[in-house]
Backbone as a printed PyTorch tensor [residue, N CA C, xyz], in Angstrom:
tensor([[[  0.8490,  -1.1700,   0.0000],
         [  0.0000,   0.0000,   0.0000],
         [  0.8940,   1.2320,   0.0000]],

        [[  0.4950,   2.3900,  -0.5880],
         [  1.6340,   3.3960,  -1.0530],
         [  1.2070,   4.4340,   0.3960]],

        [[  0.1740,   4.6200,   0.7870],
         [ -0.1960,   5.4330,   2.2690],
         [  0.5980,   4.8780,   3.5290]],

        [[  1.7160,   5.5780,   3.6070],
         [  2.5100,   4.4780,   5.3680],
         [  1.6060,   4.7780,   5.8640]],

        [[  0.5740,   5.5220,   6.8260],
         [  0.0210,   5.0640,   7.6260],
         [ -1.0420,   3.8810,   7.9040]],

        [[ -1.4530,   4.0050,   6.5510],
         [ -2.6100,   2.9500,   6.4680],
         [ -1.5110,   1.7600,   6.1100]],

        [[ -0.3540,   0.9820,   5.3830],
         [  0.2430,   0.5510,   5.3940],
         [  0.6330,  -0.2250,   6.4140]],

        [[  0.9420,   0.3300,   7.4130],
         [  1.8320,   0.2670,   8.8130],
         [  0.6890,  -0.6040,   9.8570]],

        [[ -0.7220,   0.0140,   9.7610],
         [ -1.7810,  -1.3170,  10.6450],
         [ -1.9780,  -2.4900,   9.2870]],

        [[ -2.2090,  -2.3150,   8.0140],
         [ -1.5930,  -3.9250,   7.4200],
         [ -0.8250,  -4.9500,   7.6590]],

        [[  0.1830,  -3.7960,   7.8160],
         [  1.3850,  -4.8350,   7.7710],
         [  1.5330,  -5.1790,   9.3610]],

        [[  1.2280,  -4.6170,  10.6600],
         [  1.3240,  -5.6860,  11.6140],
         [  0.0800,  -5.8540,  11.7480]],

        [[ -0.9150,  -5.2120,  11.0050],
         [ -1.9780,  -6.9030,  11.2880],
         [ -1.8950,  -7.9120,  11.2160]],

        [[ -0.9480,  -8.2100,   9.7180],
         [ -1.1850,  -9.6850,   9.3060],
         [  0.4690, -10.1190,   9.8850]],

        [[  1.3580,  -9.6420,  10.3570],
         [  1.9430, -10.1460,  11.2330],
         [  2.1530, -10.2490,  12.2980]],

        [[  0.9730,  -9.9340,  12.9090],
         [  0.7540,  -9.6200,  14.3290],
         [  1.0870,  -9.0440,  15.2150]],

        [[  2.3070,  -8.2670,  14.8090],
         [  3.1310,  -7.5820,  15.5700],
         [  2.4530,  -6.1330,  16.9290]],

        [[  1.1920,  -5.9350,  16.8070],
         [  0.8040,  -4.8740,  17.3460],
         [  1.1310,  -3.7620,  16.6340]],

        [[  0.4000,  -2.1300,  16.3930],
         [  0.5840,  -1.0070,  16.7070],
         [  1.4940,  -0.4330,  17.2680]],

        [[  2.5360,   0.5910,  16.9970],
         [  3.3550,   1.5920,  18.0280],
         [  1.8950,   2.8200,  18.6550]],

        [[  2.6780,   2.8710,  19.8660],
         [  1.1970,   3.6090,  20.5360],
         [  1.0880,   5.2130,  19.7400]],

        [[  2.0930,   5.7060,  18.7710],
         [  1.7410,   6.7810,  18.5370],
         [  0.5800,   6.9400,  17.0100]],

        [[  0.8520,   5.6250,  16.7450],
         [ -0.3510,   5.3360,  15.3220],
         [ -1.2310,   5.0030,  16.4220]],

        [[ -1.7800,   4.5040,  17.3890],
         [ -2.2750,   3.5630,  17.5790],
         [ -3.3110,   5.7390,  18.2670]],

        [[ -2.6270,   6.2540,  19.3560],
         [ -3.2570,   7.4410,  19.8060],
         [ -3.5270,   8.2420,  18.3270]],

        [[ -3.1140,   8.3290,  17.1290],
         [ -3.1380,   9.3960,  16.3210],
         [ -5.1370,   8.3610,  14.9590]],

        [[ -4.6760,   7.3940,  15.3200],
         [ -5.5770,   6.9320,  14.4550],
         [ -7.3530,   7.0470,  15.7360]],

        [[ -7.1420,   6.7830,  16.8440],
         [ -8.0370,   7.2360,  17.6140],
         [ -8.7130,   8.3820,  18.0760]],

        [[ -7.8370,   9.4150,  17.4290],
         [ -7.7180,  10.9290,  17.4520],
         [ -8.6520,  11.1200,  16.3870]],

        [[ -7.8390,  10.3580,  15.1910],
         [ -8.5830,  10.9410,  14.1260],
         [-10.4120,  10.4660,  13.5690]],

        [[-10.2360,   8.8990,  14.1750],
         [-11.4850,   8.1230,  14.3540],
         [-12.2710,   9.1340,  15.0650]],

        [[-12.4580,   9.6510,  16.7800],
         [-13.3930,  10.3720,  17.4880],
         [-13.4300,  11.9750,  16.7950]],

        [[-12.0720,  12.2420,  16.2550],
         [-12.6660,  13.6450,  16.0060],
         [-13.4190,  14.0820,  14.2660]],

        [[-13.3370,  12.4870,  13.8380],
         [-14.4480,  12.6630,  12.9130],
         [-16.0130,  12.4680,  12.9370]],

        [[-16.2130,  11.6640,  13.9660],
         [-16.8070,  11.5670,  14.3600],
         [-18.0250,  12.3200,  15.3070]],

        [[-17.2590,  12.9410,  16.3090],
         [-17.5910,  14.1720,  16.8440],
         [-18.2280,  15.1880,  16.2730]],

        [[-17.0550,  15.4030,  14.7850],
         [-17.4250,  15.9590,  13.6550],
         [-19.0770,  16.0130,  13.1710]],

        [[-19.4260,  14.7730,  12.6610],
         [-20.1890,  14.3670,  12.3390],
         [-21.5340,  14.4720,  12.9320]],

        [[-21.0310,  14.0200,  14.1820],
         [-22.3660,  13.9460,  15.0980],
         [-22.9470,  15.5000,  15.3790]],

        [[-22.2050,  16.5560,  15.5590],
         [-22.5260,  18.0760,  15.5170],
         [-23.2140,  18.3380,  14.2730]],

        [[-23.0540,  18.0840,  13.1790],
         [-23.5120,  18.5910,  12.0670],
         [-24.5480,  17.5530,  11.8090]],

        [[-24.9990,  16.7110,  11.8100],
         [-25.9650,  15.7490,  11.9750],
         [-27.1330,  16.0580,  12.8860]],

        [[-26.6030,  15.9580,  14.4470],
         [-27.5370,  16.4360,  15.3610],
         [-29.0060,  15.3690,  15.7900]],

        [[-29.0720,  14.5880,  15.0140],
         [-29.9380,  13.3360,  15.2450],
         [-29.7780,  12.3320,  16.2130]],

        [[-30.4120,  12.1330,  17.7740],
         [-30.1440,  11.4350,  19.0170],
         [-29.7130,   9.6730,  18.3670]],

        [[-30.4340,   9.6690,  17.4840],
         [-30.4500,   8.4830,  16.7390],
         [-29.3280,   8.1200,  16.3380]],

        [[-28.8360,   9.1320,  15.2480],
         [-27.5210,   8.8260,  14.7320],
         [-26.3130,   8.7500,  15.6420]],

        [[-26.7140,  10.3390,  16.8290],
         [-25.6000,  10.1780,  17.6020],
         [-25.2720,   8.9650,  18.6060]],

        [[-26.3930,   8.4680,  18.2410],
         [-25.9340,   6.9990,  19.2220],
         [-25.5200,   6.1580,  18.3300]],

        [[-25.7500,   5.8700,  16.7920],
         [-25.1100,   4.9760,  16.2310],
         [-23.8260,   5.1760,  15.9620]],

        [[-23.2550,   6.7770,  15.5490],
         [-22.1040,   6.6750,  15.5890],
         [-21.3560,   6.4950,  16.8870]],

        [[-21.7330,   6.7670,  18.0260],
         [-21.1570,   6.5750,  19.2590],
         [-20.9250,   4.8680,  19.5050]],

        [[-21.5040,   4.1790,  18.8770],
         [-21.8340,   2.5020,  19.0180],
         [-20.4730,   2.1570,  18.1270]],

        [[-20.6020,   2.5050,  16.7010],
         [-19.5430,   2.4930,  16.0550],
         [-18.1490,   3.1020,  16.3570]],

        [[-18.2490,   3.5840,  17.0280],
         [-16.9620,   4.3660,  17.4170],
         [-16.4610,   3.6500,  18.9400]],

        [[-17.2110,   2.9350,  19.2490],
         [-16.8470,   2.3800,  20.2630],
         [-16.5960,   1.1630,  20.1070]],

        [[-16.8740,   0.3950,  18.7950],
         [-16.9440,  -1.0200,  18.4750],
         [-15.1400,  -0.7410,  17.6200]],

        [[-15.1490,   0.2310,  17.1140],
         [-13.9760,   0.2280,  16.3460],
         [-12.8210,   0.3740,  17.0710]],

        [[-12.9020,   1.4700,  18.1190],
         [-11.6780,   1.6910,  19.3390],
         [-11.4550,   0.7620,  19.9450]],

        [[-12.3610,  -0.5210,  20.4540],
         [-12.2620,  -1.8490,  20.5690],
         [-11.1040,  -2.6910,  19.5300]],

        [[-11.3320,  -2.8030,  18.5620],
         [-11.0460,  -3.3110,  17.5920],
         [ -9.4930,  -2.7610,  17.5680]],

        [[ -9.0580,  -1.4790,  17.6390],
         [ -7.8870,  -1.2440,  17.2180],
         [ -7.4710,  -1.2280,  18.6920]],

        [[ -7.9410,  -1.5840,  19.8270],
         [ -6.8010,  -1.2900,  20.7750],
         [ -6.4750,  -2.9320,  21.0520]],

        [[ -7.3900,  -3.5570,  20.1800],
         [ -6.9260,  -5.4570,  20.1470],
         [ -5.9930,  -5.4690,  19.3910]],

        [[ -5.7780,  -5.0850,  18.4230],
         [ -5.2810,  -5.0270,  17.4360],
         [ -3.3450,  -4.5590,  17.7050]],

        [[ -3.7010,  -3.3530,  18.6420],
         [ -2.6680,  -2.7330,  19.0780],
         [ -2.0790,  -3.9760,  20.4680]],

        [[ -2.2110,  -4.4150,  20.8940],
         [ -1.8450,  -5.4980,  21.9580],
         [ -0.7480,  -6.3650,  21.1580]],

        [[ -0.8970,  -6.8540,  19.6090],
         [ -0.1520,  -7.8770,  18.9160],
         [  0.1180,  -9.1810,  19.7900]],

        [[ -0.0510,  -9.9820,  18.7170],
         [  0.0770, -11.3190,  19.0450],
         [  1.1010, -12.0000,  18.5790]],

        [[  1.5550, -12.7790,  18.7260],
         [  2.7590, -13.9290,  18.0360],
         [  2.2100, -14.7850,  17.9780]],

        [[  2.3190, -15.6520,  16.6320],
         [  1.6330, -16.8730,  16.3180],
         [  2.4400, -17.6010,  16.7470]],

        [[  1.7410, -18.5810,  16.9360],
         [  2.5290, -20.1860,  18.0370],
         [  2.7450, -21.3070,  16.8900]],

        [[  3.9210, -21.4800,  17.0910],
         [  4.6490, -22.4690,  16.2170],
         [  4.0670, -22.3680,  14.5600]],

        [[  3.4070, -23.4500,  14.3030],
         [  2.9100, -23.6890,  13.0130],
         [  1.5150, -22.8810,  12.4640]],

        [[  0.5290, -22.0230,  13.7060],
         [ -0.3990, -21.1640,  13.0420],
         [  0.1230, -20.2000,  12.5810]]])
């Protein structure tokens, strides 16, 4: 992928290596403050709870993500 940042969670996704915490704070930054974004100019209790659901399912997701794993022997 020619974008390093987006690059950089590829490539230790699929080697499991974890996130460095400064992608890991800058991509969470940028996730809530689009979000935030969004939800102001929107203004719908509705929406603001779906994006709040989503934004909370995803910060999940990348702070698993950010932990890294090492695969065991042969997986």
């Amino acid at each position: 992928m020619k974008i390093p940042f987006f690059s950089e969670h590829i490539e230790n996704y699929t080697r499991r290596t974890g996130l460095r915490r400064k992608t890991l704070l800058l991509s969470l930054g940028w996730l809530w403050g689009m979000l935030l974004i969004s939800m102001f100019f929107i203004g719908s209790g509705r929406i603001i709870l779906l994006l709040s659901c989503v934004g909370a399912a995803v910060t999940c997701h990348l702070l698993w993500i950010a932990r890294g794993r090492k695969r065991d022997g042969g997986t």
